[in-house]
C-alpha positions, 0 to 999 in steps of 0.5 A, a space after each residue: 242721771 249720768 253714771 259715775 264714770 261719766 261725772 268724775 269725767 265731768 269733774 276732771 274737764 271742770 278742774 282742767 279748765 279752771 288751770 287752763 284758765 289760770 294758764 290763760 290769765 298769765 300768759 294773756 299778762 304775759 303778751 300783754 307786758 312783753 308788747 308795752 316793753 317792746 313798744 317802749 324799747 322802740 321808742 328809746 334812742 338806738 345807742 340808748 342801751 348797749 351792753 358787752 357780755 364777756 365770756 371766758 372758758 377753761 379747760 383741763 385735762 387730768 393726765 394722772 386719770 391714766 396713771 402719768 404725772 409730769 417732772 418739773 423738767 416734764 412740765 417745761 417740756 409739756 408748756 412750750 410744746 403746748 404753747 407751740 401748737 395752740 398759740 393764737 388759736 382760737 375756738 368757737 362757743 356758740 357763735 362766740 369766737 376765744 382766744 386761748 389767752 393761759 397755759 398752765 402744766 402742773 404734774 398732773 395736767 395741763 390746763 388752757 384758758 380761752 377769753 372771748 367777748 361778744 358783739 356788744 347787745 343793743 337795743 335792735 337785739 333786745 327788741 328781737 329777743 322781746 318779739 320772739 318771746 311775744 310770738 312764743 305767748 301768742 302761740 302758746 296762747 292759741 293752744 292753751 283755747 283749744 285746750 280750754 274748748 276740750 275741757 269745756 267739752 269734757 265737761 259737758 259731755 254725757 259720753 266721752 266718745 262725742 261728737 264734740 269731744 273727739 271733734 276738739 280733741 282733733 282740733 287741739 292736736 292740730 294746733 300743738 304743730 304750728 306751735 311747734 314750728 313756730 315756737 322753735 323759730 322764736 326760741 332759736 331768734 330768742 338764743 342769739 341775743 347772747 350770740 354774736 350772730 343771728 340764727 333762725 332754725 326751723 326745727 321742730 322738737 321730736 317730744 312734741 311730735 310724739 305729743 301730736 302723734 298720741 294725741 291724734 291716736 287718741 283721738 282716732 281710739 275714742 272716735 272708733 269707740 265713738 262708733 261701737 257705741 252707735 253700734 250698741 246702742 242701736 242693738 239695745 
Protein backbone atom coordinates (compact mmCIF):
# COMPACT_ATOMS: atom_id res chain seq x y z
CA UNK A 1 0.00 0.00 0.00
CA UNK A 2 1.56 3.45 -1.10
CA UNK A 3 1.33 6.20 1.54
CA UNK A 4 -1.10 9.09 0.63
CA UNK A 5 1.52 11.57 -0.26
CA UNK A 6 2.66 9.41 -2.83
CA UNK A 7 -0.69 8.40 -4.57
CA UNK A 8 -1.89 12.04 -4.66
CA UNK A 9 1.67 12.41 -6.49
CA UNK A 10 0.47 9.53 -8.57
CA UNK A 11 -3.06 11.23 -9.04
CA UNK A 12 -1.09 14.63 -10.27
CA UNK A 13 1.55 12.50 -13.09
CA UNK A 14 -1.91 10.73 -14.06
CA UNK A 15 -3.92 14.00 -14.54
CA UNK A 16 -0.87 15.51 -16.44
CA UNK A 17 -0.31 13.26 -18.61
CA UNK A 18 -3.77 13.13 -19.94
CA UNK A 19 -3.53 17.37 -20.69
CA UNK A 20 -0.14 16.40 -22.26
CA UNK A 21 -1.81 14.09 -24.17
CA UNK A 22 -4.69 16.50 -25.18
CA UNK A 23 -1.76 18.74 -25.96
CA UNK A 24 -0.04 16.25 -28.24
CA UNK A 25 -3.21 15.33 -30.11
CA UNK A 26 -3.60 19.13 -31.13
CA UNK A 27 -0.36 20.10 -31.83
CA UNK A 28 0.14 16.44 -33.92
CA UNK A 29 -3.22 18.11 -36.00
CA UNK A 30 -1.51 20.81 -35.87
CA UNK A 31 1.93 19.76 -37.88
CA UNK A 32 -0.15 17.48 -39.58
CA UNK A 33 -2.41 20.67 -41.38
CA UNK A 34 0.47 23.32 -41.39
CA UNK A 35 2.83 20.34 -43.70
CA UNK A 36 -0.33 19.42 -46.37
CA UNK A 37 -0.76 23.53 -46.81
CA UNK A 38 2.82 23.88 -47.25
CA UNK A 39 2.99 21.15 -49.95
CA UNK A 40 -0.14 22.71 -51.55
CA UNK A 41 1.16 26.31 -51.70
CA UNK A 42 4.24 24.57 -53.32
CA UNK A 43 2.22 23.31 -55.80
CA UNK A 44 0.27 26.93 -56.79
CA UNK A 45 2.04 28.96 -59.63
CA UNK A 46 4.40 31.56 -58.19
CA UNK A 47 2.35 34.68 -59.11
CA UNK A 48 -0.49 32.72 -58.24
CA UNK A 49 -1.37 34.79 -54.83
CA UNK A 50 0.27 37.92 -54.12
CA UNK A 51 -0.96 40.75 -51.71
CA UNK A 52 0.38 44.41 -50.65
CA UNK A 53 -0.42 45.33 -46.89
CA UNK A 54 -0.50 48.99 -46.52
CA UNK A 55 0.53 50.78 -43.43
CA UNK A 56 0.05 53.96 -42.26
CA UNK A 57 0.88 55.77 -38.76
CA UNK A 58 -0.05 59.08 -37.04
CA UNK A 59 1.62 60.96 -34.54
CA UNK A 60 0.59 63.94 -32.35
CA UNK A 61 2.24 65.75 -29.68
CA UNK A 62 -0.12 67.42 -27.31
CA UNK A 63 1.65 70.77 -26.41
CA UNK A 64 -1.32 72.03 -24.10
CA UNK A 65 0.18 68.80 -21.36
CA UNK A 66 2.90 71.85 -20.65
CA UNK A 67 0.68 74.60 -20.50
CA UNK A 68 1.30 76.25 -24.20
CA UNK A 69 -1.38 76.33 -26.74
CA UNK A 70 -0.88 77.89 -30.41
CA UNK A 71 -2.74 81.59 -31.94
CA UNK A 72 -3.81 80.96 -35.33
CA UNK A 73 -0.91 83.24 -36.19
CA UNK A 74 1.03 80.44 -34.09
CA UNK A 75 -0.36 77.73 -35.93
CA UNK A 76 0.76 79.40 -39.70
CA UNK A 77 4.28 79.54 -37.99
CA UNK A 78 4.49 76.20 -36.32
CA UNK A 79 3.04 74.15 -39.95
CA UNK A 80 5.73 75.92 -42.20
CA UNK A 81 8.66 75.76 -39.95
CA UNK A 82 7.21 71.91 -39.21
CA UNK A 83 6.91 71.57 -42.75
CA UNK A 84 10.49 72.62 -43.41
CA UNK A 85 12.43 70.50 -41.52
CA UNK A 86 10.26 67.00 -42.10
CA UNK A 87 9.34 67.40 -45.62
CA UNK A 88 10.23 64.35 -47.50
CA UNK A 89 11.32 62.63 -44.32
CA UNK A 90 10.72 59.50 -44.02
CA UNK A 91 10.97 57.09 -40.75
CA UNK A 92 11.42 53.17 -40.32
CA UNK A 93 8.24 50.80 -38.78
CA UNK A 94 9.79 47.59 -38.51
CA UNK A 95 11.43 47.33 -41.68
CA UNK A 96 8.62 49.22 -43.40
CA UNK A 97 10.06 52.54 -44.56
CA UNK A 98 6.91 55.97 -44.29
CA UNK A 99 6.94 58.93 -45.78
CA UNK A 100 5.32 61.52 -43.73
CA UNK A 101 2.62 62.58 -46.20
CA UNK A 102 0.23 65.46 -43.61
CA UNK A 103 0.98 68.07 -41.12
CA UNK A 104 -1.51 69.40 -39.32
CA UNK A 105 -1.04 72.28 -36.13
CA UNK A 106 -4.05 72.88 -34.13
CA UNK A 107 -3.91 75.51 -30.67
CA UNK A 108 -2.99 72.73 -28.82
CA UNK A 109 -0.64 70.52 -31.12
CA UNK A 110 0.83 69.33 -34.09
CA UNK A 111 0.27 66.10 -35.62
CA UNK A 112 2.32 64.13 -38.52
CA UNK A 113 0.96 61.47 -40.80
CA UNK A 114 3.23 58.92 -42.23
CA UNK A 115 2.20 56.39 -45.11
CA UNK A 116 4.25 53.39 -46.20
CA UNK A 117 3.41 50.08 -48.11
CA UNK A 118 5.19 47.18 -47.82
CA UNK A 119 6.76 44.76 -50.54
CA UNK A 120 4.00 43.00 -51.69
CA UNK A 121 3.44 39.29 -49.85
CA UNK A 122 3.97 36.24 -52.35
CA UNK A 123 3.64 32.86 -52.01
CA UNK A 124 7.73 32.43 -51.32
CA UNK A 125 6.87 34.28 -47.90
CA UNK A 126 3.63 32.70 -47.36
CA UNK A 127 5.74 29.40 -47.79
CA UNK A 128 8.56 30.60 -45.10
CA UNK A 129 5.87 31.91 -42.79
CA UNK A 130 4.29 28.32 -42.94
CA UNK A 131 7.63 26.26 -42.62
CA UNK A 132 8.45 28.49 -39.60
CA UNK A 133 5.46 27.55 -38.01
CA UNK A 134 5.74 23.78 -38.73
CA UNK A 135 9.28 23.79 -37.12
CA UNK A 136 7.74 26.07 -33.98
CA UNK A 137 5.13 22.40 -33.61
CA UNK A 138 7.70 20.16 -34.29
CA UNK A 139 9.63 21.35 -31.30
CA UNK A 140 6.95 21.98 -29.42
CA UNK A 141 5.97 18.60 -30.05
CA UNK A 142 9.51 17.14 -28.79
CA UNK A 143 9.11 18.78 -25.75
CA UNK A 144 5.52 18.06 -24.95
CA UNK A 145 6.98 13.67 -25.18
CA UNK A 146 9.22 14.52 -22.61
CA UNK A 147 6.77 16.18 -20.57
CA UNK A 148 4.58 13.01 -21.43
CA UNK A 149 7.46 10.60 -20.05
CA UNK A 150 7.85 12.78 -16.89
CA UNK A 151 4.18 12.16 -15.79
CA UNK A 152 4.22 8.74 -17.05
CA UNK A 153 7.03 8.49 -14.33
CA UNK A 154 5.30 10.59 -11.93
CA UNK A 155 2.66 8.21 -12.24
CA UNK A 156 4.20 5.07 -11.67
CA UNK A 157 6.75 6.21 -9.35
CA UNK A 158 6.55 4.77 -5.54
CA UNK A 159 9.03 7.85 -4.46
CA UNK A 160 9.36 10.92 -6.34
CA UNK A 161 12.90 10.85 -5.55
CA UNK A 162 13.44 7.92 -8.31
CA UNK A 163 15.60 7.02 -10.64
CA UNK A 164 13.48 7.37 -13.27
CA UNK A 165 12.00 10.36 -12.18
CA UNK A 166 14.95 12.65 -11.52
CA UNK A 167 16.33 10.82 -14.90
CA UNK A 168 13.04 12.31 -17.18
CA UNK A 169 13.08 15.30 -14.93
CA UNK A 170 16.78 15.88 -16.65
CA UNK A 171 15.78 14.94 -19.69
CA UNK A 172 12.91 17.55 -20.00
CA UNK A 173 15.22 20.44 -18.88
CA UNK A 174 17.53 19.49 -21.58
CA UNK A 175 14.99 19.47 -24.33
CA UNK A 176 13.18 23.01 -23.43
CA UNK A 177 17.01 24.83 -24.77
CA UNK A 178 16.95 23.45 -28.07
CA UNK A 179 13.13 24.47 -28.28
CA UNK A 180 14.32 27.91 -27.14
CA UNK A 181 16.96 28.17 -29.87
CA UNK A 182 14.95 26.84 -32.34
CA UNK A 183 11.53 28.46 -31.74
CA UNK A 184 13.13 31.89 -31.79
CA UNK A 185 14.49 31.44 -35.24
CA UNK A 186 11.28 30.29 -36.29
CA UNK A 187 9.27 33.10 -34.53
CA UNK A 188 11.81 35.68 -36.01
CA UNK A 189 11.37 34.07 -39.89
CA UNK A 190 7.81 34.00 -38.82
CA UNK A 191 7.50 38.09 -38.15
CA UNK A 192 9.14 39.07 -41.38
CA UNK A 193 6.42 37.84 -43.61
CA UNK A 194 4.52 41.42 -42.75
CA UNK A 195 8.16 43.03 -43.34
CA UNK A 196 9.59 43.89 -46.32
CA UNK A 197 12.83 42.29 -45.36
CA UNK A 198 13.98 38.71 -44.01
CA UNK A 199 15.15 38.56 -40.34
CA UNK A 200 16.56 35.67 -38.89
CA UNK A 201 17.85 36.18 -35.11
CA UNK A 202 19.00 33.85 -32.79
CA UNK A 203 18.09 34.80 -29.73
CA UNK A 204 16.97 33.18 -26.90
CA UNK A 205 14.02 34.23 -24.67
CA UNK A 206 15.32 35.15 -20.87
CA UNK A 207 11.81 33.56 -19.15
CA UNK A 208 12.54 30.52 -20.78
CA UNK A 209 16.28 30.28 -19.52
CA UNK A 210 14.95 30.61 -15.99
CA UNK A 211 12.54 28.12 -16.84
CA UNK A 212 15.45 25.45 -17.63
CA UNK A 213 17.54 26.92 -14.61
CA UNK A 214 14.75 25.87 -12.09
CA UNK A 215 13.78 22.93 -13.57
CA UNK A 216 17.41 21.59 -13.41
CA UNK A 217 17.57 22.77 -9.93
CA UNK A 218 14.70 20.91 -9.18
CA UNK A 219 16.06 18.11 -10.66
CA UNK A 220 19.60 18.38 -8.62
CA UNK A 221 16.94 19.13 -5.20
CA UNK A 222 15.21 15.83 -5.71
CA UNK A 223 18.01 13.97 -6.66
CA UNK A 224 19.92 14.93 -3.36
CA UNK A 225 16.70 13.93 -1.58
CA UNK A 226 17.25 10.90 -3.81
CA UNK A 227 20.29 10.27 -1.92
CA UNK A 228 19.22 10.99 1.71
CA UNK A 229 16.67 8.38 1.21
CA UNK A 230 19.20 5.58 0.32
CA UNK A 231 20.69 7.25 3.15
CA UNK A 232 17.55 6.55 5.64
CA UNK A 233 16.78 3.60 4.37
CA UNK A 234 19.84 2.14 4.79
CA UNK A 235 19.87 3.25 8.60
CA UNK A 236 16.36 1.73 9.28
Amino acid sequence: MKPEAVVKINNMGKVAGIITLIAKIFVGIGIAGVLIATIALAALPKDFVKATVRTGATIYVDMSQFGNSFSKEGQKEMKESLTKVVENSTIDMNGITAKISNIEVDDKGFSLDADGQTEAISLKKISVFMIGAWINLIVTMVTLWFIGALCKAIKNCDSPFSEEVIRKMKHFAYSLIPWCVISSVANSAMSSFWSDRWDFNLAVDGNMVVVVLVVLALTYIFQYGAVLQQESDETL
